[in-house]
C-alpha positions in Angstrom: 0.0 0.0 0.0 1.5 3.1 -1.0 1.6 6.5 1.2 -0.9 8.2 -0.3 -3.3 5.7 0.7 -3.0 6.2 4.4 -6.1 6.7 6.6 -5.9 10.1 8.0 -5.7 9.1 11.8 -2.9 6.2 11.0 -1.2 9.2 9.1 -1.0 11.0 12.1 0.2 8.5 14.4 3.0 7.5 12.3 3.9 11.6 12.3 3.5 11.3 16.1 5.8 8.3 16.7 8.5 9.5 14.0 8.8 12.5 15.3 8.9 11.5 19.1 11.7 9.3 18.4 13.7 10.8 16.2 13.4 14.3 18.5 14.3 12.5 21.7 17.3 10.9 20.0 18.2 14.1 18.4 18.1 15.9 21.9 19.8 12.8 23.7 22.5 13.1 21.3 23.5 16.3 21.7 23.1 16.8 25.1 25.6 13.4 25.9 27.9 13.3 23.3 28.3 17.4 22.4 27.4 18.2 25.8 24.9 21.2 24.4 21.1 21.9 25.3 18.8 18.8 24.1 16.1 21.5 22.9 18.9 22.0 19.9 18.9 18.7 19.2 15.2 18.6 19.0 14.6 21.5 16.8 17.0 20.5 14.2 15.8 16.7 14.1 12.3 19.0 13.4 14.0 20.8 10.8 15.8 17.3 9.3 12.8 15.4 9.1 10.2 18.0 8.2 8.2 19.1 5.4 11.1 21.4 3.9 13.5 18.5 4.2 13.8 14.8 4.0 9.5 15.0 5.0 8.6 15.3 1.6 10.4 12.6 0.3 8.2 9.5 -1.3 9.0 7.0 1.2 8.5 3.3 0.4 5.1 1.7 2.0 4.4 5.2 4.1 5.1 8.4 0.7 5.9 11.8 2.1 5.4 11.3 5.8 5.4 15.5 6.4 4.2 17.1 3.5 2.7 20.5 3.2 -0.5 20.9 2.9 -3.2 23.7 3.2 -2.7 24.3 6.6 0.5 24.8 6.3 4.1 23.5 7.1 2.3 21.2 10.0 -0.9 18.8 9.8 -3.5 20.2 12.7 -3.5 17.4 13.9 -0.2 17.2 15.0 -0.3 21.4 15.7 -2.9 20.4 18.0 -0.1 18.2 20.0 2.4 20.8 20.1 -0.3 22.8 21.3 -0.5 21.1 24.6 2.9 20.7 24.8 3.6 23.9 25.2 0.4 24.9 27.9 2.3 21.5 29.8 5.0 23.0 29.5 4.3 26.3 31.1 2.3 25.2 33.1 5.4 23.1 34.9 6.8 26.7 34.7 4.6 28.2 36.8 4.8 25.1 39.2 8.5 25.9 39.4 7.9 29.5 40.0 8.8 30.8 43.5 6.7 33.3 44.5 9.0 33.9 47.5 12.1 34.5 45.5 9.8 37.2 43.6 9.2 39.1 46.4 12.3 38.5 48.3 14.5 39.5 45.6 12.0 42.2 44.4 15.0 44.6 44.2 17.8 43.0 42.2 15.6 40.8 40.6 13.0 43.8 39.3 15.9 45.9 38.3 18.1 42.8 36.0 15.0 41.5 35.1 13.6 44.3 33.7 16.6 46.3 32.1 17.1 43.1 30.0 13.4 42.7 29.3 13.1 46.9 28.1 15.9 46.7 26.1 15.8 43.2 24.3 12.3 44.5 23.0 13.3 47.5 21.9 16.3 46.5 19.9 14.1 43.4 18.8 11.5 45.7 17.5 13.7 47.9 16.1 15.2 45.2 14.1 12.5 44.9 11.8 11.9 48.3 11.4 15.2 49.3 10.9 15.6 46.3 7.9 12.0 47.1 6.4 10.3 43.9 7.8 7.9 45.8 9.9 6.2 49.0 8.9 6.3 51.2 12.2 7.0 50.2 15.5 3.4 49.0 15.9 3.6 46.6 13.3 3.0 42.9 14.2 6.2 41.7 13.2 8.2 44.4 14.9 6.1 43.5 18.1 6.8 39.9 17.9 10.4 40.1 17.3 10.4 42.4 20.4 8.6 40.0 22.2 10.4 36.9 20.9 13.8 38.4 22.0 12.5 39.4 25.8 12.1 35.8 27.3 15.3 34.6 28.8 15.6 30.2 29.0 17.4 29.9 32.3 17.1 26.4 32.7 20.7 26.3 30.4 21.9 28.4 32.8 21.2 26.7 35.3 22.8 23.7 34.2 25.7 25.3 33.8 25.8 27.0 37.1 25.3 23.7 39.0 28.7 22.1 36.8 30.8 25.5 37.7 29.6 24.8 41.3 27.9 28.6 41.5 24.5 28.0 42.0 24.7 29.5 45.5 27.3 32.2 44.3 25.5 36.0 44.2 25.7 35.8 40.7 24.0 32.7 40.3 21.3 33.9 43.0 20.8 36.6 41.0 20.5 35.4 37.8 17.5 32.9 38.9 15.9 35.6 41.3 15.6 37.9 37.8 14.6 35.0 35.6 11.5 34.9 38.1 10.7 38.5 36.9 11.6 37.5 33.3 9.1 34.8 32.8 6.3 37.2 34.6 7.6 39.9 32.3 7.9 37.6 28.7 3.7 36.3 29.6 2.8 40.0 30.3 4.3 41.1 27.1 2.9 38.2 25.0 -0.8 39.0 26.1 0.0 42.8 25.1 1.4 41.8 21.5 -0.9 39.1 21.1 -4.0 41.7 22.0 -2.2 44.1 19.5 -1.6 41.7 16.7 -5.5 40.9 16.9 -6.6 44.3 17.3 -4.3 45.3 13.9 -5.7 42.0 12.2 -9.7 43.1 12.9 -8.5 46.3 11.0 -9.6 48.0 14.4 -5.7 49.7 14.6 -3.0 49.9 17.7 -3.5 53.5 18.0 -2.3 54.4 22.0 -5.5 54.6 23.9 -6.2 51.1 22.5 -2.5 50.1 23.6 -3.6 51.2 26.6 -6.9 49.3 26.9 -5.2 46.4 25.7 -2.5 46.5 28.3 -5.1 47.4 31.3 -6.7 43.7 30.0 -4.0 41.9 30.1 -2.6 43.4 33.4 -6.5 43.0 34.6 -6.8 39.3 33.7 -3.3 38.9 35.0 -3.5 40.3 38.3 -7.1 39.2 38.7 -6.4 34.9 37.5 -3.0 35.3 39.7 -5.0 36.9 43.3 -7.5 34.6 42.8 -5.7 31.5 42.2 -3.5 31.9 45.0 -5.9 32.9 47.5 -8.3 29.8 47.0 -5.0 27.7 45.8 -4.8 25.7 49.6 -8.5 24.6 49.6 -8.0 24.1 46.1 -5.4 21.4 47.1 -7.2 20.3 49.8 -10.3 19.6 47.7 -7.8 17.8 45.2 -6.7 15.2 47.8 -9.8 13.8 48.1 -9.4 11.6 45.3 -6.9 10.3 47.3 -4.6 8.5 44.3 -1.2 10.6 43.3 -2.1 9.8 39.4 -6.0 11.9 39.9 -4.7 14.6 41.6 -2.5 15.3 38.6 -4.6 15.0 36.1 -7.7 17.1 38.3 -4.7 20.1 37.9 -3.5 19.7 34.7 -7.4 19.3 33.5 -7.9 23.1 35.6 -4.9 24.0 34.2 -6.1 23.4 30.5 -9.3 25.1 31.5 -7.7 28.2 32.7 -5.6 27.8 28.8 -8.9 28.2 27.0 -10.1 30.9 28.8 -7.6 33.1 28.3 -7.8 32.3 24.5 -11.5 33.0 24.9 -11.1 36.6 26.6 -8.4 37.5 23.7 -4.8 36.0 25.3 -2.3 33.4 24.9 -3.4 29.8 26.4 0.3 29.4 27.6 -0.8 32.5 29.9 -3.9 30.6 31.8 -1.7 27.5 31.8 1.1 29.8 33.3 -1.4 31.2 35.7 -2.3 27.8 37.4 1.1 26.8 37.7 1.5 29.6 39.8 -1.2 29.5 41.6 -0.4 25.7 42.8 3.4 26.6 43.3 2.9 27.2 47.0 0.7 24.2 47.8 1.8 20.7 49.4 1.2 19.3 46.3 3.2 20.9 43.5 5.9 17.6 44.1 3.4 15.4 43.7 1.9 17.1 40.7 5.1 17.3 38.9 6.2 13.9 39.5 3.3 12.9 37.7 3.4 15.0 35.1 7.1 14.3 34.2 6.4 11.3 32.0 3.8 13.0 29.8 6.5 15.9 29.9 9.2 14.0 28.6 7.3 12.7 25.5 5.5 15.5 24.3 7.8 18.7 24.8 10.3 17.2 22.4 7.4 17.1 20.0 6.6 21.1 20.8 10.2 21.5 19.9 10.5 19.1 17.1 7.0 21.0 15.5 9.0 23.9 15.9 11.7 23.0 13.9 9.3 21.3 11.2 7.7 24.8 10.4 11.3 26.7 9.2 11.2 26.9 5.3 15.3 26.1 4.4 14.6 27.4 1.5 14.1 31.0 3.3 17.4 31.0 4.9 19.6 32.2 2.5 17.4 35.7 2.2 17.0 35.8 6.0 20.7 35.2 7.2 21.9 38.8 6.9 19.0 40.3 9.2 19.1 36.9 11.5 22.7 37.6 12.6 22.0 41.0 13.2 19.0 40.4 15.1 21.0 37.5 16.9 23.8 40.0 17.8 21.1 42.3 18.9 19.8 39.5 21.2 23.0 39.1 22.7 23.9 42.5 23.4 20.5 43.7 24.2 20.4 40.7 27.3 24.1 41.2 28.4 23.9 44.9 28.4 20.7 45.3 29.7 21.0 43.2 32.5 24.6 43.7 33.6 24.5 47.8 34.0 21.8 47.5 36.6 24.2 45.1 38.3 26.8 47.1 38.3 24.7 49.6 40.2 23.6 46.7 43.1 26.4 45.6 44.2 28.7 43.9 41.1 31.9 44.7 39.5 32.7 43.9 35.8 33.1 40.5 36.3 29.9 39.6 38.0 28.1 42.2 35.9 28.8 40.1 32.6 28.2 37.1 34.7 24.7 38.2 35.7 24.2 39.5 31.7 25.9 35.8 30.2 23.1 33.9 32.2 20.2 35.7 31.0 21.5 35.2 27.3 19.9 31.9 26.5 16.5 32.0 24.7 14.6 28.9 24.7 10.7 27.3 25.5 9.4 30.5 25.6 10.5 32.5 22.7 9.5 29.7 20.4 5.9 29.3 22.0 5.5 33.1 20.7 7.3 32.6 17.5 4.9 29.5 16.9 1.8 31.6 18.0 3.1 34.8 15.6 3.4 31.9 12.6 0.4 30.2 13.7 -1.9 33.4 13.6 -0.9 34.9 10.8 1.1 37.7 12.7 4.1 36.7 11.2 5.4 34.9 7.9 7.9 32.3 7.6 10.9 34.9 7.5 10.3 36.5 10.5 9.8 32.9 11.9 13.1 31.8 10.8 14.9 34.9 12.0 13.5 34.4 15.1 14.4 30.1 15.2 18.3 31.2 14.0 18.1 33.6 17.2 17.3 30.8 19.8 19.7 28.1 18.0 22.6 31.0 18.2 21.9 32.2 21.8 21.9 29.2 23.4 24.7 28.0 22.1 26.6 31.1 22.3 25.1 31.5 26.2 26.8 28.6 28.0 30.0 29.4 26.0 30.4 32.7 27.8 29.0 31.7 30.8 31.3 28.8 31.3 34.0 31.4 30.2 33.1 34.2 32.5 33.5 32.2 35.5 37.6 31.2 34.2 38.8 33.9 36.6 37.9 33.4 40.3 37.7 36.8 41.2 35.1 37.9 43.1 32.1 39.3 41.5 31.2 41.7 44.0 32.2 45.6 43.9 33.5 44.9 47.5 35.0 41.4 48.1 34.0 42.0 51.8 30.5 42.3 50.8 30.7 38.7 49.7 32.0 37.1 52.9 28.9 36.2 54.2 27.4 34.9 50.6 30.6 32.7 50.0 29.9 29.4 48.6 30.6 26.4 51.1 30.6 23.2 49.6 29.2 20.3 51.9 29.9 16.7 50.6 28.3 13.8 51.8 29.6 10.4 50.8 28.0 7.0 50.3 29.2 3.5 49.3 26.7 2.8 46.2 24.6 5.1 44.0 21.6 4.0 45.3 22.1 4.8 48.8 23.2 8.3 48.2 19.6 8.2 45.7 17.7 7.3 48.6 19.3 9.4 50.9 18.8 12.2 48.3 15.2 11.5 48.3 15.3 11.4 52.3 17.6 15.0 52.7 15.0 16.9 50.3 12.1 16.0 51.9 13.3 16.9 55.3 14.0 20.0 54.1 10.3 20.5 52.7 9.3 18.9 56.0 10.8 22.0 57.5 8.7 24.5 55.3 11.9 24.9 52.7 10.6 25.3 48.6 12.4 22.2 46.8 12.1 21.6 43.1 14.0 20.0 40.4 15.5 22.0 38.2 15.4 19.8 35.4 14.4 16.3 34.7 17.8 15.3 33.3 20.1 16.3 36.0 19.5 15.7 39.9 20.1 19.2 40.9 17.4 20.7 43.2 17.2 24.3 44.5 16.2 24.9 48.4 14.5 28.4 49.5 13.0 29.4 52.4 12.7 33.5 53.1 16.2 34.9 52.2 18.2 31.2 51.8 19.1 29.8 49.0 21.0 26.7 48.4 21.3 23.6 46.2 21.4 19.6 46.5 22.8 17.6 43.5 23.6 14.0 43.3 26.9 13.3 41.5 27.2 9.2 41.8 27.6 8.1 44.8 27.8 11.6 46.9 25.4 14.6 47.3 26.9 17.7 46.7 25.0 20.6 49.0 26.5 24.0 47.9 25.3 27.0 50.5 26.4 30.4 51.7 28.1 30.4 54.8 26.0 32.7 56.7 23.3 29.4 56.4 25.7 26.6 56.3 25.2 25.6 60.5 21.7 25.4 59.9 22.0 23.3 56.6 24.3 21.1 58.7 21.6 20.8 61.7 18.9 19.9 59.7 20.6 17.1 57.6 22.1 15.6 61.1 18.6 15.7 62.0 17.7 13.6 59.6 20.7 11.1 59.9 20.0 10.8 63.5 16.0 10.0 62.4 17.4 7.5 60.2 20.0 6.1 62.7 17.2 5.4 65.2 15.3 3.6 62.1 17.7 1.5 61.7 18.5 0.5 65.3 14.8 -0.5 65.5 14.9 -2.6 62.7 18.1 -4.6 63.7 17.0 -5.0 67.3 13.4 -6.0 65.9 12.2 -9.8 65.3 9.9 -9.2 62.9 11.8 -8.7 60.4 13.7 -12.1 60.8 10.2 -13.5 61.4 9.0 -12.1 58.0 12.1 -13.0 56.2 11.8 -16.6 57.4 7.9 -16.8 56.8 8.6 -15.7 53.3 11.4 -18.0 52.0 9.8 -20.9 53.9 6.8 -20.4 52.1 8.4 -20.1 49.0 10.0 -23.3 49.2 6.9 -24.9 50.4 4.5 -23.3 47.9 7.0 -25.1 45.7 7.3 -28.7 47.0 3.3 -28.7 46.9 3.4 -27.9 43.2 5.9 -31.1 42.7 3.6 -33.1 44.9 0.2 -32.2 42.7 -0.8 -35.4 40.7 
């Protein structure tokens, strides 16, 4: 049976499955063997196996898998997937959102977080005006590639924070406190340009006093979904764990969570925003582990997808005409991040050095900007070029932002104006070894949730590494498992209290195991079952 012939929905699955697999091994393969960000990985297997590439090949038995068709570069089908990928995906974002670090660092975190934010949109905006792609400042594609260049992917950062050991460093503090303020800013900013965009598209204009409406309703629904959420968001919880099962009380959230999505759409925003929104909401409950544990699975197969979509939807064929303005518009990205987050460091405390720190970690675009580049491309907003410029962007930033992260942290010098400013916020380093990898995994387990026993915020900060951050009020530290030892890297103002807490918790588990070796039971039991195993076995050889 040739291609062609295919039934619609067996059409799509095969488009599922090949593009599941061969975007998890893209990702896998770079992030092991080059040591870069999976999402590369996954938007270039997109771009490989695509309609623009080796997709619209005639295939023996299945034709062209990815072919173009009416509704463009993607099947809606499979749009519809990527779809919900990406509300997952923020949604997990919110989840991971601490609303403590927001207001705690409401200072240095405001003032990085927005200095980057202002002027990554404005050189992003100017961009296409200044190169004829947008027609005024107001036009859709000069909002988008503002908007597209404002959202900062600090989960790279992250990663390499946690291998340079500075997670708890100021720097490193400082960079996640303003990426709190940067993913608040990037959804605030999307609703605006998504409103706008709309409003231009009815032919109803963008003239200022409907900026300003538009804005008031996207700050309205913002502030009025966020209060809401968060004030019923306990007996929200609470009313959740009445179905009792871990696996229900997931999908109860991530059902709300999708509800919330459409809304937003309905009342003229983003879905990612509503899904955001819920996220948030839930990030201060008793169940935000629970839910993400859950969710991780479904996480891990269909974001690859989102990002593999992605990738599917760049014409090659437009790269040539669009390489000029993309590199300029990439060089734009990077200076506009770097710049604009490291001269407000420089005036809270930072020298040079941790300055262009601060600015290296919020280089990285990633989830974000390609969830508004998808929605710009998706609406109309946007054509292909525009989409491309924006795809070359992310590939170039995020490899370009480890690079001179990794590279500003070569000298050891103090990033602080006043090294004795520092001496409290010095990194100590706390090692605890094990004799296997699976008792320091277990005692990993045991250590974080001690910690959350004790009212501290613990999350993972991504699902391929075991590296969590720890906050409670103005502490900050992080637990990673490396083999068979956990790494616990805090300032030392907080180290004796890091120190009392895990004791605690080896003395707990000290008195555990004392009961259990002075308890009979457990011989009892251990006897019982072998016996019976034998037994249950002699019976069977004895049955005629």
């Amino acid at each position: 049976m040739h291609g062609d012939g295919l039934d619609p929905i067996v059409r799509f699955i095969l488009q599922l499955g090949f593009l599941i697999v061969f975007t998890r091994i893209g990702g896998i393969w770079l992030r092991r063997w080059l040591r870069l960000p999976g999402v590369l990985g996954e938007l270039i297997s997109g771009m490989i196996i695509g309609p623009y590439a080796l997709g619209k090949l005639d295939w023996p038995l299945f034709g062209p898998l990815f072919r173009l068709t009416d509704a463009g570069a993607v099947a809606p089908e499979l749009m519809a997937v990527a779809t919900l990928a990406s509300v997952i995906l923020l949604f997990l974002t919110g989840l991971e959102t601490d609303l403590s670090t927001f207001l705690r660092y409401s200072v240095v975190g405001s003032v990085v977080g927005i200095g980057g934010a202002l002027l990554s949109f404005y050189l992003g905006a100017g961009c296409a005006v200044w190169f004829g792609l947008a027609d005024g400042w107001l036009d859709p594609s000069a909002l988008f590639l503002g908007a597209i260049a404002t959202a900062t992917s600090v989960g790279i950062s992250a990663r390499i924070l946690s291998e340079r050991r500075q997670m708890a460093s100021p720097e490193g503090v400082t960079i996640l406190a303003a990426a709190v303020f940067d993913d608040v800013l990037g959804i605030i900013v999307l609703a605006i340009v998504v409103g706008m965009a709309r409003s231009a598209a009815a032919g109803l204009g963008v003239a200022w006093s409907r900026i300003g409406m538009i804005a008031l309703k996207a700050f309205g629904f913002w502030i009025a979904a966020t209060a809401a959420g968060l004030l019923v968001a306990r007996r929200f919880a609470q009313l959740l764990k009445f179905v009792k099962t871990p696996g229900s009380i997931a999908a109860l959230a991530l059902g709300f969570a999708l509800l919330l999505a459409g809304l937003s759409e309905m009342v003229g925003l983003a879905m990612i925003i509503g899904a955001y929104i819920m996220g948030l909401s839930l990030s201060r409950t008793d169940i935000v582990q629970l839910i993400q544990n859950e969710i991780d699975g479904l996480h891990n197969i269909l974001v690859p997808v989102f990002f593999g979509t992605m990738g599917m939807m760049v014409n090659l064929a437009t790269i040539p005409a669009i390489l000029k303005v993309g590199l300029v518009y990439s060089l734009l990205a990077v200076i506009s991040k770097i710049a604009g987050c490291a001269i407000p460091a420089l005036f809270c405390g930072f020298n040079r050095h941790g300055a262009v720190r601060i600015g290296a970690g919020m280089l990285p675009r990633g989830e974000v900007a390609l969830i508004v580049a998808g929605i710009g491309l998706s609406s109309g907003a946007i054509g292909e070029d525009i989409f491309g410029i924006a795809i070359l962007m992310t590939l170039l930033t995020t490899l370009l932002g480890p690079m001179l992260l990794t590279g500003s942290f070569e000298n050891p010098v103090s990033g602080r104006r006043h090294p004795e400013d520092s001496a409290r916020t010095q990194s100590k380093e706390i090692l605890l070894s094990f004799p296997t990898p699976d008792m320091a995994d277990f005692m990993r387990a045991r250590i974080v949730r001690a910690f959350r026993n004790e009212e501290f915020y613990a999350y993972r900060i991504s699902p391929d590494s075991p590296v969590y951050q720890i906050r409670k009020d103005d502490m900050f530290f992080t637990l990673e498992g490396e083999g068979s030892s956990i790494v616990l890297r805090v300032t030392a103002e907080y180290e004796t209290l890091v120190r009392l807490v895990i004791a605690e918790e080896m003395l707990t588990l000290r008195s555990m195991l004392h009961m259990a070796q002075e308890s009979t039971n457990l011989d009892t039991m251990e006897h019982d079952l072998v016996a019976t195993l034998f037994t249950g076995k002699e019976e069977e050889e004895n049955t005629p």
